[in-house]
N, C-alpha and C positions, 0 to 999 in steps of 0.2 A: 803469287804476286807480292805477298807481303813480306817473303826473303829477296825477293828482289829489290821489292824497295827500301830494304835493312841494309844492303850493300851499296844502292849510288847514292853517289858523291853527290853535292850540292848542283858541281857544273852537270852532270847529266841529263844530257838529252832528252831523257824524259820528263825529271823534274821541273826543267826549262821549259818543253811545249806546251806539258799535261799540268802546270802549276796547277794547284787546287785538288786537281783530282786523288782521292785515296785508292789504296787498295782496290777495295770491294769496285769503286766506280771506273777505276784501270779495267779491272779483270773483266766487266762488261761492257767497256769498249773495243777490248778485242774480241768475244765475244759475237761482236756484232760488226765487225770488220773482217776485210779478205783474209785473215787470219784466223776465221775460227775455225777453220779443219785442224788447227794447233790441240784447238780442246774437244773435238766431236768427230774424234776416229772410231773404227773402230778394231784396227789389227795397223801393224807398221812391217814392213820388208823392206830392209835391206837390198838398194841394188849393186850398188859401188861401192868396192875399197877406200876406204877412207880415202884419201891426197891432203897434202899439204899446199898453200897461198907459196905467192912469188918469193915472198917474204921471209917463209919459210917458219910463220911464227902463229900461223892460225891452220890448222884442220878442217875439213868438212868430208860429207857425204852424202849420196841422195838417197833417199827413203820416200818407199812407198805408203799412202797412208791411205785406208780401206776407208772409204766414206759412204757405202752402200751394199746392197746386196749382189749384186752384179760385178764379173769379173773386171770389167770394164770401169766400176766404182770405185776409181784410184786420182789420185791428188800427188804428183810427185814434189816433194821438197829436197832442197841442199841443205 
């Protein structure tokens, strides 16, 4: 979090909602939001080949992200 916040800009979005908040108090609100299988995987798979937006100017892919013991303990993200 603290190279992320070394890189936005004044207008960014996050600076703008999250004003006040540092680092350390960022990284534990997501943490503690529907985002923390970001931080408490524990194995990632690859399912899709990357793609490209309409756009043609952004990437993505989905990945699987191990959140349990069970095979069934998957989290899919793009």
């Amino acid at each position: 979090m603290e190279v992320l916040f070394g890189y936005l800009s004044d207008a960014s979005q996050i600076k703008q909602e999250e004003e006040g908040l540092n680092p350390l108090e960022f990284t534990d609100y997501w943490r503690e939001s529907e985002y923390k299988v970001l931080f408490a995987h524990e194995g990632v798979t690859i399912i899709d080949k990357g793609d490209y937006s309409f756009d043609g100017i952004n990437a993505f892919y989905t990945a699987l992200l191990k959140v349990g013991p069970l095979v069934k303990d998957v989290v899919a993200v793009t």
